[in-house]
N, CA, C and O atoms as a CHARMM CRD file, in Angstrom:
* protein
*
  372
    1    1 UNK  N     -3.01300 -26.05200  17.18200 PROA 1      0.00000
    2    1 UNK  CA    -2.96600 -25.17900  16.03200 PROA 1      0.00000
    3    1 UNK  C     -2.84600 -23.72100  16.47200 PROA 1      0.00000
    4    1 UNK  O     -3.28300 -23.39800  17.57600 PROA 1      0.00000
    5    2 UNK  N     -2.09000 -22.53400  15.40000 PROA 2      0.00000
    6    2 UNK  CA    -1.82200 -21.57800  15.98100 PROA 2      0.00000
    7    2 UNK  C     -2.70900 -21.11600  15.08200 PROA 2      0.00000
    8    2 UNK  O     -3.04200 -21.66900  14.03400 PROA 2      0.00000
    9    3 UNK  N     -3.22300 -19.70900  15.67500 PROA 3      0.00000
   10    3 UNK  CA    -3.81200 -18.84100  14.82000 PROA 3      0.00000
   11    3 UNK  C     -3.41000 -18.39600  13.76000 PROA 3      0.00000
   12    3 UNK  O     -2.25800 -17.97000  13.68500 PROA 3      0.00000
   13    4 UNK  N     -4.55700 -18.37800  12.29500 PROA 4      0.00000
   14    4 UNK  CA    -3.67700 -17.98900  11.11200 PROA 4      0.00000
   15    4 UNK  C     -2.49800 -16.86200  10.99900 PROA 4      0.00000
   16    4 UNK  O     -1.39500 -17.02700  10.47900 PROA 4      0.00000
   17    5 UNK  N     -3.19600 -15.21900  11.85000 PROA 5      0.00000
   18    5 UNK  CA    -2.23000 -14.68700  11.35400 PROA 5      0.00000
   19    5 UNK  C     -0.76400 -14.83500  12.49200 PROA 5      0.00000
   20    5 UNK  O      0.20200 -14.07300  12.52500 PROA 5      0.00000
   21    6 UNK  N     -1.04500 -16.24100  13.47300 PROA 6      0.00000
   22    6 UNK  CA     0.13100 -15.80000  14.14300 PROA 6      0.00000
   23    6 UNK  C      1.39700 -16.75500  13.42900 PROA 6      0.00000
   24    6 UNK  O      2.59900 -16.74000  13.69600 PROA 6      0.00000
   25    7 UNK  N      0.62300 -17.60900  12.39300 PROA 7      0.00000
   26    7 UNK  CA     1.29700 -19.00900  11.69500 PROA 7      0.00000
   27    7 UNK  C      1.73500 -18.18200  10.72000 PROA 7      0.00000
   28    7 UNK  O      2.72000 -18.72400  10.22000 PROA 7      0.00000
   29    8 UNK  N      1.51100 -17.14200  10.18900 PROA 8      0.00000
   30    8 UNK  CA     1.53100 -15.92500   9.10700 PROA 8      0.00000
   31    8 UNK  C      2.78500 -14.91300   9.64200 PROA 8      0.00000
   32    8 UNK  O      3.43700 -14.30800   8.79100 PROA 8      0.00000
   33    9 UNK  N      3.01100 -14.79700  10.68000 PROA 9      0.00000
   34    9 UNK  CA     3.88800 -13.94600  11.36400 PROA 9      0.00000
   35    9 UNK  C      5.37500 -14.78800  11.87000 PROA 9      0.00000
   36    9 UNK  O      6.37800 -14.12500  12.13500 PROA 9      0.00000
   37   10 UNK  N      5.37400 -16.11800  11.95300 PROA 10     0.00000
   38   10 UNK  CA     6.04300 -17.01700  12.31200 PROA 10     0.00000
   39   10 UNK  C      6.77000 -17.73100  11.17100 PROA 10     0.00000
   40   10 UNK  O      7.80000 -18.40200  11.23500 PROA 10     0.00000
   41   11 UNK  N      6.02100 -17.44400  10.13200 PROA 11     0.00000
   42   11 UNK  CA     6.60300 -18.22300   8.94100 PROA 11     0.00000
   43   11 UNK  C      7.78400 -16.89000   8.16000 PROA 11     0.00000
   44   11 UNK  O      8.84200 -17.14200   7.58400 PROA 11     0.00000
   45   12 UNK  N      7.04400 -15.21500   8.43400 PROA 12     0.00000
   46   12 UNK  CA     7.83900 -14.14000   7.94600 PROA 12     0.00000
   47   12 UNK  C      9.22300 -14.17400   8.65800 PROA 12     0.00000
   48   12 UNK  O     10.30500 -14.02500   8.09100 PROA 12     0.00000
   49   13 UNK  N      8.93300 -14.49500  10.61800 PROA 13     0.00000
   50   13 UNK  CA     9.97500 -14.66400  10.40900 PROA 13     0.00000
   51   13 UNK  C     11.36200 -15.12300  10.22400 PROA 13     0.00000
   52   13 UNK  O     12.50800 -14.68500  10.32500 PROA 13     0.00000
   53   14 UNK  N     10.66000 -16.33600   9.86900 PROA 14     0.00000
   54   14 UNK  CA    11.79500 -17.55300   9.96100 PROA 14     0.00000
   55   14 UNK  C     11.98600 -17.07100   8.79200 PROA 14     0.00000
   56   14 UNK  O     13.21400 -17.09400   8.70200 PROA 14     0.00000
   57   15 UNK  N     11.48300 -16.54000   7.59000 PROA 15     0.00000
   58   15 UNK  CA    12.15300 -16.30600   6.11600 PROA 15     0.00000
   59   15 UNK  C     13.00300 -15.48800   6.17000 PROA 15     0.00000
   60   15 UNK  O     14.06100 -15.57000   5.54600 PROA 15     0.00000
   61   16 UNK  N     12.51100 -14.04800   7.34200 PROA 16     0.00000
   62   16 UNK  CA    13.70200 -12.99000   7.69400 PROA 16     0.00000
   63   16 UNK  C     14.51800 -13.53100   7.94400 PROA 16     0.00000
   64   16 UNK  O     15.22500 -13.56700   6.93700 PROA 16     0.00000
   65   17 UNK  N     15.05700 -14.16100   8.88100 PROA 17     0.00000
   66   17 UNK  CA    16.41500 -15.21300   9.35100 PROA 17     0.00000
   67   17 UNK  C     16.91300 -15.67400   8.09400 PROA 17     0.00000
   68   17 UNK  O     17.96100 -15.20100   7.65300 PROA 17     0.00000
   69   18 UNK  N     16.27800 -16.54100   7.47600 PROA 18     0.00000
   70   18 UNK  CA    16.97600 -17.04500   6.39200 PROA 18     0.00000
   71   18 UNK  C     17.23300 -16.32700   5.28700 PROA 18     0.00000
   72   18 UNK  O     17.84000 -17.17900   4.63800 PROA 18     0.00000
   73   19 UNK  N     17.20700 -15.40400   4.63300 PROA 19     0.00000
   74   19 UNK  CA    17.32400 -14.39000   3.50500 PROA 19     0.00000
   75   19 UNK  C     18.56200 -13.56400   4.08500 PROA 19     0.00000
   76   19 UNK  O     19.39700 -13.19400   3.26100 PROA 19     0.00000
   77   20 UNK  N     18.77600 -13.20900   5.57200 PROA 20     0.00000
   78   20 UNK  CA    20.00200 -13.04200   6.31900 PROA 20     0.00000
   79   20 UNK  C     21.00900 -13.78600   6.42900 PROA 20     0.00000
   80   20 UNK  O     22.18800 -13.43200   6.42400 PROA 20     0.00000
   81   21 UNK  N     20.36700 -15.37700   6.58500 PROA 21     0.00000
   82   21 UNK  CA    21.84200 -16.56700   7.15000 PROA 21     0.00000
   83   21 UNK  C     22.21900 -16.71800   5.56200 PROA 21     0.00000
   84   21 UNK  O     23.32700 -17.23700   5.42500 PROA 21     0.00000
   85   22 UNK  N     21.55600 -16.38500   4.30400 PROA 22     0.00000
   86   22 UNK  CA    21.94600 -17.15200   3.25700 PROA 22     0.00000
   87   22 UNK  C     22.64100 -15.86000   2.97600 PROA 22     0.00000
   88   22 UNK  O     23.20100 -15.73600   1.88700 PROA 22     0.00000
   89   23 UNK  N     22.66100 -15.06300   3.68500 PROA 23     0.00000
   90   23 UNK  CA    23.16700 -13.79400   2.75000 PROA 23     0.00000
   91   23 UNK  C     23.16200 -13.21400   1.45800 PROA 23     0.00000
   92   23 UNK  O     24.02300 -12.91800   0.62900 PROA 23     0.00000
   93   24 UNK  N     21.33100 -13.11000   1.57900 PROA 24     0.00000
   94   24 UNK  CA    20.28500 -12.58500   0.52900 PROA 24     0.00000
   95   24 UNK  C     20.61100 -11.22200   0.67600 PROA 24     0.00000
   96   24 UNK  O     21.08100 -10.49800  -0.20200 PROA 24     0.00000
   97   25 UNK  N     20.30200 -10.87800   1.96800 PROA 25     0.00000
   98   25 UNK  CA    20.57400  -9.50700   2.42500 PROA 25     0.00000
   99   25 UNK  C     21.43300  -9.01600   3.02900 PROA 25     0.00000
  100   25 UNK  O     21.10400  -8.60400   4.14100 PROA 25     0.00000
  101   26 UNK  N     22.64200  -8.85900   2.68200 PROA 26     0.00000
  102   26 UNK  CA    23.26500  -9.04500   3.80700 PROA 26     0.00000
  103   26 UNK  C     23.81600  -7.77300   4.71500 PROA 26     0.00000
  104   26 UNK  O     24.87900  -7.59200   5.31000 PROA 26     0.00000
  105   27 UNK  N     22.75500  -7.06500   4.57400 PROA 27     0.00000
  106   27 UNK  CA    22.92900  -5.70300   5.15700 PROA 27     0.00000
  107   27 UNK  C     22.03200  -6.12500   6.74100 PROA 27     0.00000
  108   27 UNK  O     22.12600  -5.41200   7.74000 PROA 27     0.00000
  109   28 UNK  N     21.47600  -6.97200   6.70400 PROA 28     0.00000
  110   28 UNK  CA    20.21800  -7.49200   8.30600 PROA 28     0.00000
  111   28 UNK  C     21.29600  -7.66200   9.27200 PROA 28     0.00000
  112   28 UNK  O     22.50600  -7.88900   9.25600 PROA 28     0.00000
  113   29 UNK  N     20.20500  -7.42300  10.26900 PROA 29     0.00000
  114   29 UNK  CA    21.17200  -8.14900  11.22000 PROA 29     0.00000
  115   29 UNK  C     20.10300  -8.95500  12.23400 PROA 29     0.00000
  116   29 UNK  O     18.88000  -9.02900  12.11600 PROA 29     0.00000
  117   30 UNK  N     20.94300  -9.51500  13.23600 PROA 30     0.00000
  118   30 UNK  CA    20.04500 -10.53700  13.83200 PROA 30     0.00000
  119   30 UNK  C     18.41600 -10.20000  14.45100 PROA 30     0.00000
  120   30 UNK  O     17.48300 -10.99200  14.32100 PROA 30     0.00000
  121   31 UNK  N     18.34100  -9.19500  14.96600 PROA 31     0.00000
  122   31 UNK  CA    16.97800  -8.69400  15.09600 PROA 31     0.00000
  123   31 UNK  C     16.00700  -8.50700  14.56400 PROA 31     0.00000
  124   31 UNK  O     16.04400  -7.78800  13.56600 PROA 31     0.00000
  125   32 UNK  N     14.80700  -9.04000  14.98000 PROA 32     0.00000
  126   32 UNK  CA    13.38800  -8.96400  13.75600 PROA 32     0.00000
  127   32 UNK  C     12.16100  -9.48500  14.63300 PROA 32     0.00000
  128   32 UNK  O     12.06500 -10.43000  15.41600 PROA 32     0.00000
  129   33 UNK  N     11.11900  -8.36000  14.14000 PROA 33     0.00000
  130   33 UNK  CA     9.39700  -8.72000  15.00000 PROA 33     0.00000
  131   33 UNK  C      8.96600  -8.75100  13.49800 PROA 33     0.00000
  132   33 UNK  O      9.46300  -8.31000  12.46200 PROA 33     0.00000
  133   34 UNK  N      7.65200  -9.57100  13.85800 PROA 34     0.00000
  134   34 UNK  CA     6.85700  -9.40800  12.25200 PROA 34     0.00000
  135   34 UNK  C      5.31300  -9.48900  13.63200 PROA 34     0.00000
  136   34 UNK  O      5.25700  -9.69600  14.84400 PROA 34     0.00000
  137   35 UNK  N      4.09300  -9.12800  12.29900 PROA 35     0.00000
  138   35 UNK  CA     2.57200  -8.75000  12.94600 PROA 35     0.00000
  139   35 UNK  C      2.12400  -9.05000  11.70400 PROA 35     0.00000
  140   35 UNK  O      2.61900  -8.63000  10.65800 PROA 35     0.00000
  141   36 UNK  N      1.12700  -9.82300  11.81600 PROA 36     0.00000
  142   36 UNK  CA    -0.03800  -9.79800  10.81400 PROA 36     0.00000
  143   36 UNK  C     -1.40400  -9.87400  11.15100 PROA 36     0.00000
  144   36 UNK  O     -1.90800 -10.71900  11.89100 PROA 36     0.00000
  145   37 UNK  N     -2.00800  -8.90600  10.54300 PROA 37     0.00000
  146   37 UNK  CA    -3.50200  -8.83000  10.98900 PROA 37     0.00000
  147   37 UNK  C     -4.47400  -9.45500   9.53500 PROA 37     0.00000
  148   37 UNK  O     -4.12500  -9.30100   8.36500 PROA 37     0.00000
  149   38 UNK  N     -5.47500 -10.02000   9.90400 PROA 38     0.00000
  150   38 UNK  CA    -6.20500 -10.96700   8.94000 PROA 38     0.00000
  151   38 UNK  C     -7.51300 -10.46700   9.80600 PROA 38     0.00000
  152   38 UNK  O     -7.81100 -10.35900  10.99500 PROA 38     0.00000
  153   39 UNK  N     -8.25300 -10.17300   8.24900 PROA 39     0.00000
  154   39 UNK  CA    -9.93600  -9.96900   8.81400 PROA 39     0.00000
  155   39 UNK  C    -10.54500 -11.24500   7.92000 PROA 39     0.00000
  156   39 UNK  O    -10.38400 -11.69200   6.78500 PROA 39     0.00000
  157   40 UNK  N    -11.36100 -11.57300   9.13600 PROA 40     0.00000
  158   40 UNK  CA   -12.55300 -12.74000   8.87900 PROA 40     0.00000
  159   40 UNK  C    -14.03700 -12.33600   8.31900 PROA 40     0.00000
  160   40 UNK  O    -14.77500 -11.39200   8.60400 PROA 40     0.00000
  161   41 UNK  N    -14.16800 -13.35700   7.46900 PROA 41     0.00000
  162   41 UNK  CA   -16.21400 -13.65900   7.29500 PROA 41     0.00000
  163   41 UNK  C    -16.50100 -13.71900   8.54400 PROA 41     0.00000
  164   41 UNK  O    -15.68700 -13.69200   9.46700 PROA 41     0.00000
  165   42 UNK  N    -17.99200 -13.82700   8.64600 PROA 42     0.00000
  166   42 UNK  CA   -18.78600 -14.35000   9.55100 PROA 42     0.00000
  167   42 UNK  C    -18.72700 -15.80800   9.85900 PROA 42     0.00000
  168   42 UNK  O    -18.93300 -16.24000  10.99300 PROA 42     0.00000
  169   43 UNK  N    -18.46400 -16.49900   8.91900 PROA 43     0.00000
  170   43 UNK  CA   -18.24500 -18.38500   9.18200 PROA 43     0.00000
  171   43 UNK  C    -16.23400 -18.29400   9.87700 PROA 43     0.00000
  172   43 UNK  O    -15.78300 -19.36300  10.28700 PROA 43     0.00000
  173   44 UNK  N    -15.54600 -17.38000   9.90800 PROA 44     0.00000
  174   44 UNK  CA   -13.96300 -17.86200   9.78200 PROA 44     0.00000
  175   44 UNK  C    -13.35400 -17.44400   9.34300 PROA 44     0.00000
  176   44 UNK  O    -12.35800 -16.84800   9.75200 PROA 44     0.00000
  177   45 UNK  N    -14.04900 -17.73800   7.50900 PROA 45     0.00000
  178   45 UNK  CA   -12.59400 -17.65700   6.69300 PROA 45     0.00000
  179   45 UNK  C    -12.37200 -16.22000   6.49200 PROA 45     0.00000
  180   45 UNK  O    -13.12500 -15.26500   6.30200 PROA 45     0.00000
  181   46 UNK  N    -10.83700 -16.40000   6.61500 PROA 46     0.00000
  182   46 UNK  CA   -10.07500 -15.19200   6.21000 PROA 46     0.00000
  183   46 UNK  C    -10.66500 -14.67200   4.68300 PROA 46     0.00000
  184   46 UNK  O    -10.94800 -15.44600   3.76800 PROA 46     0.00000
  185   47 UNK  N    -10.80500 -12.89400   4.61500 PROA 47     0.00000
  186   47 UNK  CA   -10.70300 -12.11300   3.72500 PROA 47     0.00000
  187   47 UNK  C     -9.97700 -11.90500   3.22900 PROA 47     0.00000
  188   47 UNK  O     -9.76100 -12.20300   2.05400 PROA 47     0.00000
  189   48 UNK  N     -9.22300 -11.21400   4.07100 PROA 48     0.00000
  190   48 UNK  CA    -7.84400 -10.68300   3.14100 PROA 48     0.00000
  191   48 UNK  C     -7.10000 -10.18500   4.70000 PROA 48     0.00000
  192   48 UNK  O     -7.68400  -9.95700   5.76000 PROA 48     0.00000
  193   49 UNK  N     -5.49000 -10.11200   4.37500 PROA 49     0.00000
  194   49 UNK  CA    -4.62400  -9.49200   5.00600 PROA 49     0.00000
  195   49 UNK  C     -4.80200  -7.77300   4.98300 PROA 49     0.00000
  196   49 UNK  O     -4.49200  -7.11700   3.98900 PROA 49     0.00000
  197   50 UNK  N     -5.30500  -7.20900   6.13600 PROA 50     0.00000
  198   50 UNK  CA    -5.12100  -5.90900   6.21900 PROA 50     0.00000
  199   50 UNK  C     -4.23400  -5.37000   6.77700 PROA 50     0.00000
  200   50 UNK  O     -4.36300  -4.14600   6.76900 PROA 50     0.00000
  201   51 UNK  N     -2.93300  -5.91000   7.52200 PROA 51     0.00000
  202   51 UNK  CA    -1.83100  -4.73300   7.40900 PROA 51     0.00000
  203   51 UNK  C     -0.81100  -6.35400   7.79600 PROA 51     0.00000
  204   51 UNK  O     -1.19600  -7.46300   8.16700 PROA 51     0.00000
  205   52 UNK  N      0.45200  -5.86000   7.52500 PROA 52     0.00000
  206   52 UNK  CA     1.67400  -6.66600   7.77100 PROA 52     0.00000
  207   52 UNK  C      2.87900  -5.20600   8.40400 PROA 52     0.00000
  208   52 UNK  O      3.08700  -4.06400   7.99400 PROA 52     0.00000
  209   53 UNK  N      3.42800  -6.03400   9.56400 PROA 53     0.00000
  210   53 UNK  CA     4.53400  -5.44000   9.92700 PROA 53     0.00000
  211   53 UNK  C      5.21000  -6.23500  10.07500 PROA 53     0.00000
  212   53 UNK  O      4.90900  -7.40300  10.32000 PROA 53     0.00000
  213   54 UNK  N      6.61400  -5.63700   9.92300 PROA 54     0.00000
  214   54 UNK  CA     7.98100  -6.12700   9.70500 PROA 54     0.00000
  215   54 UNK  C      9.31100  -5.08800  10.30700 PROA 54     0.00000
  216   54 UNK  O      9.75800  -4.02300   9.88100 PROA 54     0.00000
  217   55 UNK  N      9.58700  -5.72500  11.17900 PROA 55     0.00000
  218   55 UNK  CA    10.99800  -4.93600  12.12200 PROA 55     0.00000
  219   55 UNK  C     11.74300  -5.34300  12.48600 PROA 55     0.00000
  220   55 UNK  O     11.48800  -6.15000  13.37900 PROA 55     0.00000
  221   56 UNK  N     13.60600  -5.08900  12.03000 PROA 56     0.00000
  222   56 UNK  CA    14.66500  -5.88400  11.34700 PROA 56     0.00000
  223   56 UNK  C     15.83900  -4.79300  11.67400 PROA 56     0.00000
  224   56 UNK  O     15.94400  -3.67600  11.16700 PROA 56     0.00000
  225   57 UNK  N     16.52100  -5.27300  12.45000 PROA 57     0.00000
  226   57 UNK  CA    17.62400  -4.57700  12.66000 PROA 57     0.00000
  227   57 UNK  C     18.19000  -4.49500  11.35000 PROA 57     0.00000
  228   57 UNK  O     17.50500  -5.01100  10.46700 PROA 57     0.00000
  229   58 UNK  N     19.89800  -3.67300  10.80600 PROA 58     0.00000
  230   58 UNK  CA    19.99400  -3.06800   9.60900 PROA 58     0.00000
  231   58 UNK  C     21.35200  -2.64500   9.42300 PROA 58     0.00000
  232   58 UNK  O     21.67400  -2.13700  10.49600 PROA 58     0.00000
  233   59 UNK  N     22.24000  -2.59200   8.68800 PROA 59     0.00000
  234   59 UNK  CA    23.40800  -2.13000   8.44400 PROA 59     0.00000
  235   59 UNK  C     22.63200  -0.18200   7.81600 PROA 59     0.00000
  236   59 UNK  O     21.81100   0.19000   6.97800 PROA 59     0.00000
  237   60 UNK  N     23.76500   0.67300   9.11500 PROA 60     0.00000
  238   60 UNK  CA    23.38200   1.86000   9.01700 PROA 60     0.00000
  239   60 UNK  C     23.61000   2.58200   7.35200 PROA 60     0.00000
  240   60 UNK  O     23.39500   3.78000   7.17300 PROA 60     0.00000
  241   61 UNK  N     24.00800   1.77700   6.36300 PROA 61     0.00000
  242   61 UNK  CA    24.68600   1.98800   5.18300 PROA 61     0.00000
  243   61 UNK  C     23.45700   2.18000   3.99600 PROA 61     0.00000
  244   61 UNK  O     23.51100   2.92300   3.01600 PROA 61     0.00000
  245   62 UNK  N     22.27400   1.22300   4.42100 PROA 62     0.00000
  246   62 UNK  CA    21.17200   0.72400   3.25800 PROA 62     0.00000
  247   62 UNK  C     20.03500   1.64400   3.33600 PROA 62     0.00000
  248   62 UNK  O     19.51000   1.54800   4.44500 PROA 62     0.00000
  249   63 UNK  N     19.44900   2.51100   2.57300 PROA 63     0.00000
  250   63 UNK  CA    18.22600   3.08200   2.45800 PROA 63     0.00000
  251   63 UNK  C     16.99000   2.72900   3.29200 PROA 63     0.00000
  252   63 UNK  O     17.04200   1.56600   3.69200 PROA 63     0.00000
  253   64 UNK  N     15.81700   3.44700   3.69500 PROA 64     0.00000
  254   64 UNK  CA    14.50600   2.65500   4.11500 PROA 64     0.00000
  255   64 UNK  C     13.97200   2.30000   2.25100 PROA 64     0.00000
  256   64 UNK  O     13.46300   1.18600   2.12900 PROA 64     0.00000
  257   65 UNK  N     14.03600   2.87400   1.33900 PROA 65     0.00000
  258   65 UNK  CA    13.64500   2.49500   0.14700 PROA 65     0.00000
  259   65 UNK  C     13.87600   1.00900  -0.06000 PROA 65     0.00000
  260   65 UNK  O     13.06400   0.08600  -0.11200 PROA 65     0.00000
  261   66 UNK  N     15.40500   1.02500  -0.18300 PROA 66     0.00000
  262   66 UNK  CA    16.12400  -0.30400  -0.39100 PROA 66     0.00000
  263   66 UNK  C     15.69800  -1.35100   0.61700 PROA 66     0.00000
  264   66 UNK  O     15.28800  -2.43200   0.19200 PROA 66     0.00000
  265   67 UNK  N     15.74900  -1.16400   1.66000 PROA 67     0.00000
  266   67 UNK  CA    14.75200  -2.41200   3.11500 PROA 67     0.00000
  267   67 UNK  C     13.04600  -2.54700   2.64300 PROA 67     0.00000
  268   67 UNK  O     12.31200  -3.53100   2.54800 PROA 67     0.00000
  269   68 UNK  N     12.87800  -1.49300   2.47300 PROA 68     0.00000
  270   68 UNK  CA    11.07300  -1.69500   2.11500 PROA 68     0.00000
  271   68 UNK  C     11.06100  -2.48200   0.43800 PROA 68     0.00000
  272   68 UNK  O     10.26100  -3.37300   0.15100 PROA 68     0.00000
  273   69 UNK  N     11.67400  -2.16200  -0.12900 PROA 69     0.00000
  274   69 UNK  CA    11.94800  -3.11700  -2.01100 PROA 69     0.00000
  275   69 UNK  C     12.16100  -4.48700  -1.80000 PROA 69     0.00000
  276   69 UNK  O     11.51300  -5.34700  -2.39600 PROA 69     0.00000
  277   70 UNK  N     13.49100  -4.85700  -0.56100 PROA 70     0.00000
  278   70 UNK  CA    13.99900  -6.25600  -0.67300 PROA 70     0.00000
  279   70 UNK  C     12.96800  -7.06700   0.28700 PROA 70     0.00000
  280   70 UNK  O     12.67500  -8.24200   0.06900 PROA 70     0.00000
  281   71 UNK  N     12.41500  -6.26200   1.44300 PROA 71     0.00000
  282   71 UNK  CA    11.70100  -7.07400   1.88100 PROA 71     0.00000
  283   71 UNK  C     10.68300  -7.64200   1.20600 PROA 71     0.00000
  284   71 UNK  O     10.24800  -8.79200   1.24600 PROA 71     0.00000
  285   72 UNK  N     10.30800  -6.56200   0.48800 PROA 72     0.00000
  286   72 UNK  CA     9.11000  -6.99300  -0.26400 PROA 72     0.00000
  287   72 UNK  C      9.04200  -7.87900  -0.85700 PROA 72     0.00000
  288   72 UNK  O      7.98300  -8.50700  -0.82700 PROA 72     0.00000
  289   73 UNK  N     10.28200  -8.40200  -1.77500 PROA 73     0.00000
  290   73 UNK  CA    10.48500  -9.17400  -2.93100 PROA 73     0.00000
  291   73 UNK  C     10.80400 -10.47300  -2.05800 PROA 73     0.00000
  292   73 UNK  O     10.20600 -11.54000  -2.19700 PROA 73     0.00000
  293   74 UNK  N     11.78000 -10.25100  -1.18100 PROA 74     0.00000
  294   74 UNK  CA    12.58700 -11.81500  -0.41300 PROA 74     0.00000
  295   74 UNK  C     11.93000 -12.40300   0.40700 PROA 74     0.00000
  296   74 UNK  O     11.80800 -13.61900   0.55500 PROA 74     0.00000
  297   75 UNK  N     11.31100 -11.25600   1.18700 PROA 75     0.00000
  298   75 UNK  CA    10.11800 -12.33200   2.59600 PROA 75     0.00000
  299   75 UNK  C      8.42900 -12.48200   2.03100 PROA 75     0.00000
  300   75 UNK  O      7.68500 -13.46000   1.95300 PROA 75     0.00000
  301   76 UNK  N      8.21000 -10.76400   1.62900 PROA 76     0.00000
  302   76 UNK  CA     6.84100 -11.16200   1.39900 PROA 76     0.00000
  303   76 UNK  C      6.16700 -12.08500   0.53100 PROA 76     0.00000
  304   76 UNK  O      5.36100 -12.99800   0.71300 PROA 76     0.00000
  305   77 UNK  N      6.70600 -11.60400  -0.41500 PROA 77     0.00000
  306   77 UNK  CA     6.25900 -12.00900  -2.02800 PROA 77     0.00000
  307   77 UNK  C      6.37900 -13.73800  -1.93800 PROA 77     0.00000
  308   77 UNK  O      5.84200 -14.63800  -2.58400 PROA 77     0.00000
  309   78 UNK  N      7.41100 -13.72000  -0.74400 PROA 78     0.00000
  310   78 UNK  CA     7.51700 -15.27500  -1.03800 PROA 78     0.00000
  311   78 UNK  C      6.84800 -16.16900  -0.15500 PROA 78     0.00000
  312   78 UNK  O      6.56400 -17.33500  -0.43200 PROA 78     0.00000
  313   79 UNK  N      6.51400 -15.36400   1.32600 PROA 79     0.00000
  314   79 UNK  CA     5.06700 -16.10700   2.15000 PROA 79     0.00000
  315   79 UNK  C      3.73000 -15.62800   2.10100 PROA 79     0.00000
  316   79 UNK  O      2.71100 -16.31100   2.20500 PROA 79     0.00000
  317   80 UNK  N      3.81300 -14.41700   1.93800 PROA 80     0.00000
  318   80 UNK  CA     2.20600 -13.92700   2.27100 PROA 80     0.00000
  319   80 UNK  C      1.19500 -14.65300   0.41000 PROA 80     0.00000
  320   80 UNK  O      1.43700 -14.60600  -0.79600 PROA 80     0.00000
  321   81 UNK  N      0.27500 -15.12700   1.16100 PROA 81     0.00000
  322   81 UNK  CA    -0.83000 -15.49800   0.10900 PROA 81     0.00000
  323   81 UNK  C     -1.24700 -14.54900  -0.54200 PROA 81     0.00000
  324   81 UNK  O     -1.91700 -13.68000   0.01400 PROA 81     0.00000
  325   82 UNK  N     -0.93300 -14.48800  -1.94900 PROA 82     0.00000
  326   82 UNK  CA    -1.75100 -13.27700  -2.99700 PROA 82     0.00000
  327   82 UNK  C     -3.01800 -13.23000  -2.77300 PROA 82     0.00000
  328   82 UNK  O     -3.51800 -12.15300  -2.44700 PROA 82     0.00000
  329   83 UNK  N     -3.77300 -14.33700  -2.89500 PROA 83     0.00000
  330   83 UNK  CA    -4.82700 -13.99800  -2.90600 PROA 83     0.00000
  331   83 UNK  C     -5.75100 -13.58100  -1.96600 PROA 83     0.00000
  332   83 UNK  O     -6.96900 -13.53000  -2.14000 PROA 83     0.00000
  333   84 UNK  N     -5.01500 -13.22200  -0.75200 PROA 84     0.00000
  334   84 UNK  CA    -5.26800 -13.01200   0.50000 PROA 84     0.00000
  335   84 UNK  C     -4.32700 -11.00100   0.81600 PROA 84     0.00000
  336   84 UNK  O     -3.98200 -10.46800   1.87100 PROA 84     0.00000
  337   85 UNK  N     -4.25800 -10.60000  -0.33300 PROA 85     0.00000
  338   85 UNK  CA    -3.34600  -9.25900  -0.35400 PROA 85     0.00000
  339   85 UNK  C     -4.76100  -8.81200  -1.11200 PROA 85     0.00000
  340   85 UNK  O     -5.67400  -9.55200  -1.47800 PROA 85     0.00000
  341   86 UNK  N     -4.64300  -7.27500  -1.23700 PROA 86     0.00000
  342   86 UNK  CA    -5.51500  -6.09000  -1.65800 PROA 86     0.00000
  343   86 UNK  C     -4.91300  -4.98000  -2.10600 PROA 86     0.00000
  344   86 UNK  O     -3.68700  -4.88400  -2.06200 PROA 86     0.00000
  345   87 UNK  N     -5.61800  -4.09700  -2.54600 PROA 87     0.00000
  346   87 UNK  CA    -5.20400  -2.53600  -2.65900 PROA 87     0.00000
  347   87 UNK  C     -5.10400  -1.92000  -1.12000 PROA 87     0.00000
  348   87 UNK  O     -4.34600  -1.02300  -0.75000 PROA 87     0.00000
  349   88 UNK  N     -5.89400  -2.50900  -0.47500 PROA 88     0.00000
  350   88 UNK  CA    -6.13700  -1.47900   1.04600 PROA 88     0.00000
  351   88 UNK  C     -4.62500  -2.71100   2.31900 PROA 88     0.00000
  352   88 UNK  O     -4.19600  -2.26300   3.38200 PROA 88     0.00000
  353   89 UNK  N     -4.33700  -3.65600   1.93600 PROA 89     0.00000
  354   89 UNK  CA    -3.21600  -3.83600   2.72500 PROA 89     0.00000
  355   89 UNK  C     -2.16300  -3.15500   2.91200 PROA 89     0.00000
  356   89 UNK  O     -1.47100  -2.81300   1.95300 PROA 89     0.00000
  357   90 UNK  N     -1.82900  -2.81500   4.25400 PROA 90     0.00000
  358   90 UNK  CA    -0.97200  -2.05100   4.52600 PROA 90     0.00000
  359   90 UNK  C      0.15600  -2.80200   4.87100 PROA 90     0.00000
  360   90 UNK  O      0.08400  -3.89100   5.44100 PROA 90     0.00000
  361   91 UNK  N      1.47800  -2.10300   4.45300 PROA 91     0.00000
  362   91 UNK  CA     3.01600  -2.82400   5.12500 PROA 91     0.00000
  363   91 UNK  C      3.66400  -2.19600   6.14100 PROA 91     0.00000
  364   91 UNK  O      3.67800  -1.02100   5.77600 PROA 91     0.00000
  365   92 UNK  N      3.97000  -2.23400   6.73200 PROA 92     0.00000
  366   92 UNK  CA     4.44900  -1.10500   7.49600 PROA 92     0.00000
  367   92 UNK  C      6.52900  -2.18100   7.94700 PROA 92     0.00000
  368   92 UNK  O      6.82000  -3.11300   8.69600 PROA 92     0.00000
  369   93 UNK  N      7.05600  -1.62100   7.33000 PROA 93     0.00000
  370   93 UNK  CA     8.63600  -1.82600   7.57400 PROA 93     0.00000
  371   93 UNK  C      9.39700  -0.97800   8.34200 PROA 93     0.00000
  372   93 UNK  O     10.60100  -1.19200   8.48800 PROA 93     0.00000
């Protein structure tokens, strides 16, 4: 078994890849790191996600607005656990 947030970082970025190969986005390009940090209880369980990074090569044409909006909507929104997000999580794109 891998560590949650590294199963958390592994799953972003196989979604990055795919939101690229389906040509969701098709401004990406093949390059991409993702990081997720997860704070624990005292027994384990995860609290909450306190920061997510995400780094994605880019067609020089597209905004950081427009990369920080789609990621949000195409990779995050669609792996990271809500109920595991906050006001104090940070993204960093």
């Amino acid at each position: 078994y891998l560590p949650y947030p590294i199963a958390l970082a592994h799953k972003l970025a196989r979604r990055l890849t795919a939101v690229r190969k389906e040509g969701i986005l098709d401004y990406l390009r093949p390059d991409g790191k993702t990081q997720v940090t997860v704070e624990y209880d005292e027994q384990g369980k995860p609290l909450h996600i306190t920061a997510v990074v995400l780094s994605t090569q880019h067609s020089p044409d597209v905004t950081q607005e427009q990369i920080h909006e789609d990621i949000k909507k195409h990779v995050f929104d669609v792996i990271l656990p809500k109920e595991l997000l906050t006001e104090e999580t940070k993204y960093y794109i």
